[in-house]
C-alpha positions in Angstrom: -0.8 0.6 -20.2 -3.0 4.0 -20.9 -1.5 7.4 -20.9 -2.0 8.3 -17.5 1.3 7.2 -16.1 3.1 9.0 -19.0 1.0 12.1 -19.3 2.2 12.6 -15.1 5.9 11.7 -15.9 6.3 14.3 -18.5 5.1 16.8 -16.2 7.1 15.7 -13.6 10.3 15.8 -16.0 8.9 19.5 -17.2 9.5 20.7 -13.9 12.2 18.9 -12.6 14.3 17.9 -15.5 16.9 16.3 -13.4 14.3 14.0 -11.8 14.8 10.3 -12.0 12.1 8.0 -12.0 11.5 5.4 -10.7 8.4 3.1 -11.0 6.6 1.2 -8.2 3.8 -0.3 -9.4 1.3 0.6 -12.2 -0.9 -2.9 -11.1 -2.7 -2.1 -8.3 -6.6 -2.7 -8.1 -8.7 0.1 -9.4 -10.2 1.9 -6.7 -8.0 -0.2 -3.8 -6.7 1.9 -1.4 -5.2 -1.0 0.9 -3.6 -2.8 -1.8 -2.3 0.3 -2.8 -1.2 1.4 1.2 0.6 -2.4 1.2 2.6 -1.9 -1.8 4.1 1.7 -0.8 4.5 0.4 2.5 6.3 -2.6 1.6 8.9 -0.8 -1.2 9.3 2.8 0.7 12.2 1.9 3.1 14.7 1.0 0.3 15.0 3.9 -1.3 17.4 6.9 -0.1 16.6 10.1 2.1 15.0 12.8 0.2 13.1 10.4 -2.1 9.6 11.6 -3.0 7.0 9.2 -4.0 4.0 9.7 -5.9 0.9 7.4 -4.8 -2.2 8.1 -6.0 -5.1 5.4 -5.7 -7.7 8.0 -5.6 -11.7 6.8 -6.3 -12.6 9.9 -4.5 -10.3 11.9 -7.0 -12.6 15.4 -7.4 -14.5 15.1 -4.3 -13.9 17.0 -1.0 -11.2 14.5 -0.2 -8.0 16.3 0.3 -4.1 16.2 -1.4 -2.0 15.8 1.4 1.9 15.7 1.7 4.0 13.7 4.6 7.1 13.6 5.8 8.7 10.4 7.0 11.3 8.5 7.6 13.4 11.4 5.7 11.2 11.1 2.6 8.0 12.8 1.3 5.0 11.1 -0.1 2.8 13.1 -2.2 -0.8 11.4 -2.0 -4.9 11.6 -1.6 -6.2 11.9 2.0 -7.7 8.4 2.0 -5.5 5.8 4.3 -3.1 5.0 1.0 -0.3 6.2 3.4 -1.6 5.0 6.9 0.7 1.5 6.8 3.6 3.7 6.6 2.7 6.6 9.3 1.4 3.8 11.5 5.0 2.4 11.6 7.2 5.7 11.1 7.3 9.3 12.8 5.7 11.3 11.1 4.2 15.4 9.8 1.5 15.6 7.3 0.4 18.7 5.7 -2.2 20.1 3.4 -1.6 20.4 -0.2 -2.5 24.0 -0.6 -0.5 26.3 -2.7 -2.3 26.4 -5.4 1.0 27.9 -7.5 2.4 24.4 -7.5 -0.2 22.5 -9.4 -0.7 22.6 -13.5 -3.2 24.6 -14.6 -6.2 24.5 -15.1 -6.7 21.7 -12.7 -9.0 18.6 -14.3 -11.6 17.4 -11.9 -10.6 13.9 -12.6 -7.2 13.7 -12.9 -5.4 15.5 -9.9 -2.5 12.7 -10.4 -1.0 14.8 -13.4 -2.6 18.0 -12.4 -1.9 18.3 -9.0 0.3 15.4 -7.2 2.5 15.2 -10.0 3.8 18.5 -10.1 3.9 19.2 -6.4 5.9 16.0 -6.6 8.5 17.5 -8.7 8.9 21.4 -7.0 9.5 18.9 -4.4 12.1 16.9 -6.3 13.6 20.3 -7.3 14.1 21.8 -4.2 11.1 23.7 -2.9 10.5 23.1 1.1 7.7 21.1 2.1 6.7 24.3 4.6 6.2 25.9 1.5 3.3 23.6 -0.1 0.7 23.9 3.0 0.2 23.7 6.7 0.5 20.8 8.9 -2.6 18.8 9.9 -4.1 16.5 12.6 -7.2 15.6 10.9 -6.4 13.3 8.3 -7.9 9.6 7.4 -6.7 6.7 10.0 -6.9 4.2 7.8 -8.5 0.8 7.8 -7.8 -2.1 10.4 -5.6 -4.7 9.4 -6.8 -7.1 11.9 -9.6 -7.1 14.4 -10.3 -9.1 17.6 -13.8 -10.7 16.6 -13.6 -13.7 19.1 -11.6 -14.6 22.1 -8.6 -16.7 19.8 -10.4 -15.7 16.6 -8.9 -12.5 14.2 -10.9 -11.0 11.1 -8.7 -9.4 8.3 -9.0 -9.2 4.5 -6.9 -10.1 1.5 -4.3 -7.3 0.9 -2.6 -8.8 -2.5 -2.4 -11.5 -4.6 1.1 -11.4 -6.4 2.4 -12.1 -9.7 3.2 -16.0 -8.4 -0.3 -16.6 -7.1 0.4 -15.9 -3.5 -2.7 -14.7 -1.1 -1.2 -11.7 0.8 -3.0 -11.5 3.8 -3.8 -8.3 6.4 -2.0 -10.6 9.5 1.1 -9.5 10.3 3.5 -11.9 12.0 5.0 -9.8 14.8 1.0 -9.6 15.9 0.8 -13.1 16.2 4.4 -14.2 17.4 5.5 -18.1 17.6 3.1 -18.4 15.6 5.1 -21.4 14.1 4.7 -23.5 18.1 0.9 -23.3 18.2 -2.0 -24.5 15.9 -3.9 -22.5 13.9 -6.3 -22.0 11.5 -6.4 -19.7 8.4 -9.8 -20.0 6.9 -9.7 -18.0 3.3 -12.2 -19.2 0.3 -14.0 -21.9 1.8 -10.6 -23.4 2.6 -8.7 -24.2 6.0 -4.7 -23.9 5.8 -3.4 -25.3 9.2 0.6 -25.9 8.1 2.6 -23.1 8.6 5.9 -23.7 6.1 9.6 -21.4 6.7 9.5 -21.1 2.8 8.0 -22.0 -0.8 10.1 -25.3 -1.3 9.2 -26.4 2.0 5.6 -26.7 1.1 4.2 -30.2 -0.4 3.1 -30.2 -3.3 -0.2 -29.3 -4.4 -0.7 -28.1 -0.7 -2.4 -25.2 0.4 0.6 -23.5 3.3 0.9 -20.6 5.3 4.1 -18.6 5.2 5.2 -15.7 6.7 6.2 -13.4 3.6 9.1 -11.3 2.9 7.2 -8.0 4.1 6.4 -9.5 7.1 2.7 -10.8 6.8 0.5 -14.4 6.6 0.8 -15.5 2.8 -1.3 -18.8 1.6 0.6 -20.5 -0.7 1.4 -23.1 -2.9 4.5 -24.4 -3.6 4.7 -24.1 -7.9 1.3 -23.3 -8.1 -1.2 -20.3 -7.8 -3.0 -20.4 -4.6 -4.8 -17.4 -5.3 -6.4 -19.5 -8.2 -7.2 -22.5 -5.9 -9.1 -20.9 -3.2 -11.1 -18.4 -5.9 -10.0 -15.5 -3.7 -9.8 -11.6 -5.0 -7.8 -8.5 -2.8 -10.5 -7.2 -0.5 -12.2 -10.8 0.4 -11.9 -11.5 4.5 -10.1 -13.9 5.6 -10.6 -15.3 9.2 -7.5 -16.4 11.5 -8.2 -18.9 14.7 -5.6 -20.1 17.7 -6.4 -23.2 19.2 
């Protein structure tokens, strides 16, 4: 790991000494804003009120993309304006507000590295006490995000590869309350050149060396293999489509 990740948690700590930290995730994709929304999404809800959470996948870091904060689910999430966030305020209540108070960032401000600069220590005035009033106005303007799934045929679904974990499973953009009893009707699941039409309750049900769907832990369609790296099978990255059909 470079110095990124420390360079922001020592500023964090210079502000808010007290602060404990915790990390997320240093592994997402470079420049992958809905891997990066799926793994804040999918860790947010265990952690206690008054948490504040740093995410910052940020390609358009220096451009006129803006630093926004929200408030959710008794939380606050310091981020870029960019859809990183839209899983969660597409599932909780929600304020968003402009970062804006320019007394709250480290100064000077580098161009190209607002994560230390600016999210970082607006992160930790948070942490320490300020209000979020006081850090910038609310908005109604911000990004929407990306679809997760779209209708592009009458039983047919188009959505993309969100993850591939540590194991080898393909995390896929299909959530399973959007396709419910899923389990009672045939399917498809086209990913890689390859068609997975079993639909397994858990790893070990799997055969082996057989490609399987299972609903995942957070909820969405993962292609799997039982002991094996699916990801590696079908030659599939995060970002890639992949095509869901109901027979």
């Amino acid at each position: 790991m470079d110095h990124y990740a420390a360079a922001m948690k020592g500023v964090i700590l210079t502000v808010c000494p007290r602060a404990r930290i915790v990390d997320i995730s240093h592994e997402v994709g470079a420049f992958d804003i809905a891997e990066g929304a799926y793994t804040i999404a999918q860790a947010y809800a265990f952690f206690p009120p008054g948490t504040v959470h740093v995410v910052v996948v940020d390609p358009g870091v220096g451009s006129a993309r803006r630093p926004i904060l929200m408030e959710a689910s008794g939380q606050l999430f310091v981020a870029p304006d960019n859809g990183v966030l839209s899983m969660i305020y597409r599932r909780e209540k929600h304020r968003i507000r402009l970062i804006a108070r320019e007394e709250y960032f480290r100064q000077p401000v580098s161009p190209t590295f607002h994560g230390r600069d600016i999210f970082a220590p607006v992160a930790a005035h948070l942490a320490a006490g300020v209000r979020p009033a006081r850090i910038g106005p609310p908005i109604r303007d911000y990004q929407g995000g990306f679809p997760l799934a779209e209708r592009t045929g009458k039983r047919t679904w188009t959505g993309r590869i969100l993850k591939i974990d540590r194991f080898g499973n393909v995390i896929t953009s299909f959530h399973a309350l959007e396709f419910p009893r899923l389990e009672q009707r045939d399917f498809t699941l086209l990913a890689g050149g390859y068609e997975i039409e079993t639909l397994a309750r858990h790893y070990a049900e799997a055969p082996p060396g057989e490609l399987v769907a299972i609903v995942g832990s957070g909820g969405y369609l993962e292609i799997s293999i039982n002991r094996d790296s699916a990801a590696r099978r079908i030659a599939c990255e995060a970002g890639a489509a992949v095509e869901l059909k109901m027979r």
